[in-house]
N, C-alpha and C positions, 0 to 999 in steps of 0.2 A: 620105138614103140608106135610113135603115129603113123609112121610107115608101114610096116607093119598092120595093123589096125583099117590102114586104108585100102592094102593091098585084098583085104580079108572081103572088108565094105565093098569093092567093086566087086568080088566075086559073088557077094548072098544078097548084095540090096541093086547094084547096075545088073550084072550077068542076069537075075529074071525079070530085069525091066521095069524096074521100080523107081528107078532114078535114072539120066542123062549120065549125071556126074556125081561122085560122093567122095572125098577128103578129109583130111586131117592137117590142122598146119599148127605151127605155132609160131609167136611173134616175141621175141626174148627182149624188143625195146619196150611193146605194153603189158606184156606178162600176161598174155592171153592165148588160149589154147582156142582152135576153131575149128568146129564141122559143119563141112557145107552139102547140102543136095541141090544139085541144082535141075531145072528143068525137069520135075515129076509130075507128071499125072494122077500119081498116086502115092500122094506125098504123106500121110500119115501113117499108111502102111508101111512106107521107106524109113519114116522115124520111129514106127513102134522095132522093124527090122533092127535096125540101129544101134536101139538101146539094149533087143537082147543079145546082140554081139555084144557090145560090152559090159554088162552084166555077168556075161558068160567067159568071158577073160579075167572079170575081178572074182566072181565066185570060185573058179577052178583054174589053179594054176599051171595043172597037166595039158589044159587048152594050149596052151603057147607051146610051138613045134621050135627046133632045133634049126632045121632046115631052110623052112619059112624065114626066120629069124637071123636067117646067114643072107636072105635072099634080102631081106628089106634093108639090110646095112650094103649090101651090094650096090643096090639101086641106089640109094642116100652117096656112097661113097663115088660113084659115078656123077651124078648128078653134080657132084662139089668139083670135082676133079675136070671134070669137063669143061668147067669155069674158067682154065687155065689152060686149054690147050693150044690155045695157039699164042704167038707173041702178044697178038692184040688183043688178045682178052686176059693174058697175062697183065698187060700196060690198064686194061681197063678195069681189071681187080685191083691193080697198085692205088688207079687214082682213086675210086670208092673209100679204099682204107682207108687215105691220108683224109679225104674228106672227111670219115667218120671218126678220124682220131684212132684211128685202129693198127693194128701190126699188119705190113703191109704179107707176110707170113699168114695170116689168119686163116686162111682155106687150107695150106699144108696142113698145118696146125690139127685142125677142126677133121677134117680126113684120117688123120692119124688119131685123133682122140675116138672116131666113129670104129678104129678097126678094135680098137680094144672096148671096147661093148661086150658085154657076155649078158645072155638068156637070165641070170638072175640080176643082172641091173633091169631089164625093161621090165621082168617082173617087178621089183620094189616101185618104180615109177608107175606103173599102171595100178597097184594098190596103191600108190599116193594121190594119182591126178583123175584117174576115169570115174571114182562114186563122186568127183564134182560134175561129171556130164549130167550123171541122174539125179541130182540134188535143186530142187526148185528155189532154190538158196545160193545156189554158185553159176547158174544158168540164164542166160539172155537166150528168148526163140526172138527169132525176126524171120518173118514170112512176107516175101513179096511178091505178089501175085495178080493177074486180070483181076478187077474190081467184080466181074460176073461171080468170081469164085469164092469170095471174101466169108460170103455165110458156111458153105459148104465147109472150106476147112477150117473154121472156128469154129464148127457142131464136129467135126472128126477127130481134132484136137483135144476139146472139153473129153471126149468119149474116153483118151488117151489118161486125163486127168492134170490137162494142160489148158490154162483157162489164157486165151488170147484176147488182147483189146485190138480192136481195128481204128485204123484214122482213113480219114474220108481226103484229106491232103497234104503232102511234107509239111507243111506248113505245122500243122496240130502235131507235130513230133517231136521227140525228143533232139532232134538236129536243129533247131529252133535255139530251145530254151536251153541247151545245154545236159538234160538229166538224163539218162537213161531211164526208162521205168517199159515193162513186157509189154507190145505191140506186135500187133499181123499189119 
């Protein structure tokens, strides 16, 4: 699904220049889902973009193609596979595993679990996890930016009905004290 999702995001928020970069990842040690834009000019336009792609995948489930959906397990399944292609990166997945306490199998494994994926599992996951993207409840923004631009996309943000606090240095942040709480 994130794949997918991303593949979508470079074509309607990068392809007209709205963002550098635009992603989806997910982290299964902290059980956090993440999208990034990086390097925009025109960064609230890229996130109002954003949202109504996915908006527009959790309201209409005819959104999601067949095709598409073959293409982003493609990539993923590649991606994993390539991991392993040569002796040495076979030996360098073996040692990772045993590091992590893992099946030193776990990329076969995990490739083989992606090929059986069908169109209505990223459906049910996408009605599970995407209305937390647009929920000001399940959502951290962090915006890092020239300090020249700090007011500008705090006033384009607010406009979105995304209220940003700004800090003036790491220091006044949550990397500090430990807490997460919304910051630009």
């Amino acid at each position: 699904m994130l794949q997918y999702l991303s593949d979508r995001m470079y074509d309607e928020v990068r392809g007209p220049g709205l963002t550098y970069g635009v992603s989806m990842s997910a982290s299964v040690t902290e059980g956090r889902l993440t999208l990034s834009l990086t390097r925009s000019s025109r960064l609230s336009e890229a996130y109002k973009t954003v949202q109504e792609i996915l908006a527009r995948y959790i309201e209409n489930e005819d959104e999601w193609d067949q095709t598409l959906t073959d293409s982003a397990k493609g990539s993923i399944i590649y991606s994993w596979a390539e991991k392993e292609e040569t002796v040495e990166d076979l030996v360098g997945q073996t040692v990772k595993a045993y590091m992590r306490g893992t099946d030193s199998k776990y990329n076969r494994q995990f490739v083989r679990a992606l090929g059986r994926v069908k169109l209505v599992d990223i459906k049910a996951a996408a009605r599970r996890l995407l209305p937390e993207f647009l929920s000001e409840k399940t959502t951290q923004t962090v915006i890092v930016c020239n300090p020249a631009s700090i007011g500008s996309i705090v006033q384009d943000f607010r406009e979105l009905g995304i209220e940003l606090k700004s800090y003036e240095t790491l220091e006044d942040t949550f990397l500090v004290d430990g807490t997460a709480k919304d910051f630009a």
